[in-house]
N, C-alpha and C positions, 0 to 999 in steps of 0.2 A: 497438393500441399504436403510437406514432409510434417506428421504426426511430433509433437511435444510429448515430454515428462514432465511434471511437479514432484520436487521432493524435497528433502531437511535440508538448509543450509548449513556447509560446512566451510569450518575455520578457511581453507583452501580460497575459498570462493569470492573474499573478503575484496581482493583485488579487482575481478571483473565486475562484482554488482558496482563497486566504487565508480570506475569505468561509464556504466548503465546509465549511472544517477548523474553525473555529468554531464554525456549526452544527454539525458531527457528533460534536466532542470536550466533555467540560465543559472549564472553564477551565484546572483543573491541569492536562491533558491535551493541549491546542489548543495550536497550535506560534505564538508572535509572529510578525509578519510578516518581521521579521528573520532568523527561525531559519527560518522555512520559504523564504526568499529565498536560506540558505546552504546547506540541500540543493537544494535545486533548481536551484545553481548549481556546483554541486560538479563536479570534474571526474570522478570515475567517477557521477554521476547517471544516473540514467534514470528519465523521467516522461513517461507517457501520459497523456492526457486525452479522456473521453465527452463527445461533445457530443449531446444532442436538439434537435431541431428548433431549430439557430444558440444551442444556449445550454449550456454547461458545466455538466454536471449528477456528474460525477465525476471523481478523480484516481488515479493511482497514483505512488507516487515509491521509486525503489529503488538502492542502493548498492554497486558492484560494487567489491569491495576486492581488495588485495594476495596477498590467501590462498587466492584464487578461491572463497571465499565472496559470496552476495549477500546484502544487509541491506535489508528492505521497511522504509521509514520509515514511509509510510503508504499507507493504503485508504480513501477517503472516497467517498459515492456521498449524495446529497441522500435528505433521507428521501421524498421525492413519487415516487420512481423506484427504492426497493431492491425486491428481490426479483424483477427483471425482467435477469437475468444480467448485467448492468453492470460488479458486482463482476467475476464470475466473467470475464468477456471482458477486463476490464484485468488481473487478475493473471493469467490466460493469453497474454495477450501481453508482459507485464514476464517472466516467466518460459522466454517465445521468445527474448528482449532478454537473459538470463540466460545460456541456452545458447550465445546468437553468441558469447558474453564468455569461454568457458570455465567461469561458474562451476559448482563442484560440487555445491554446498548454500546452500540460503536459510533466511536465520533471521529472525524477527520476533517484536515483542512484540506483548501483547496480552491487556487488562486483568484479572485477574483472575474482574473480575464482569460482562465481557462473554460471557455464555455461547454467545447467537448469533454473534457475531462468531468465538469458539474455536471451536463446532459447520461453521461456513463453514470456515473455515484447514482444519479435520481433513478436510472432504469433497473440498477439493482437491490432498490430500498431506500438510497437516503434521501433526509428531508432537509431542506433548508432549515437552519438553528438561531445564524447571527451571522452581522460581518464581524471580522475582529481588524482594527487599521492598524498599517504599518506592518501586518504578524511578520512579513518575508522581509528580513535586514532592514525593517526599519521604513523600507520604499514600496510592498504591496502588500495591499490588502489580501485579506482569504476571506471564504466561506465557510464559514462552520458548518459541517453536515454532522445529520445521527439519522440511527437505524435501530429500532427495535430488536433485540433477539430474543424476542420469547420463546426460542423453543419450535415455532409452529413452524418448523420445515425454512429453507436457505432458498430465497429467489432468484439469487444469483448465479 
């Protein structure tokens, strides 16, 4: 397996995460490039990016608000490349990016009928919170997940 990077998102990159999240959402789901241009330029954002061998193969982008909660917008990872800790190295590091911020708790959605994707969030922390219906266009439901950050060291 050819070794990955994580590092700062830059302006440049705007196109291929777009690209990622595409690929890795259905439509109702997959953020416009507009929308995904307004988190990622958000002033409390934080976005990482995997690069393999010179090519962005995943993102993460997270939202550190007023109530020192953080908000994961998303996790996207190409499907040629899951399963090979990617995921798990970018929300361990959005989650180190967490801690510098003070926040306490991260919360994320996350589809209902994504079981793999829930079965991943629980193995690195989170907990079931709520369902919220309709959250994705109206037509699927998510799960509301959270995670403690206290401090006591990053399990993921």
């Amino acid at each position: 397996m050819m070794p990955y990077v994580t590092r700062r998102y830059q302006d440049a990159d705007l196109g291929r995460l777009h690209e990622i999240d595409k690929a890795c959402f259905p439509v109702v789901m997959a953020y416009s490039r507009a929308e995904l241009r307004f988190y990622l330029n958000h002033p409390g954002a934080i976005t990482l990016v995997a690069e393999k061998g010179g090519d962005i193969v995943g993102f993460v982008t997270g939202l550190v608000r007023r109530d020192t909660s953080g908000h994961v917008i998303t996790l996207d990872v190409v499907a040629e490349v899951r399963r090979q800790g990617i995921g798990r190295a970018l929300m361990s590091c959005l989650h180190r990016e967490f801690l510098l911020r003070d926040v306490t708790v991260a919360v994320l959605e996350v589809s209902v009928e994504n079981l793999a994707a829930r079965s991943f969030y629980e193995s690195i922390g989170y907990e079931y919170a709520e369902i919220i219906r309709g959250y994705y266009g109206g037509q699927i439901d998510a799960c509301r997940m959270t995670r403690r950050m206290e401090g006591a060291g990053d399990r993921a």
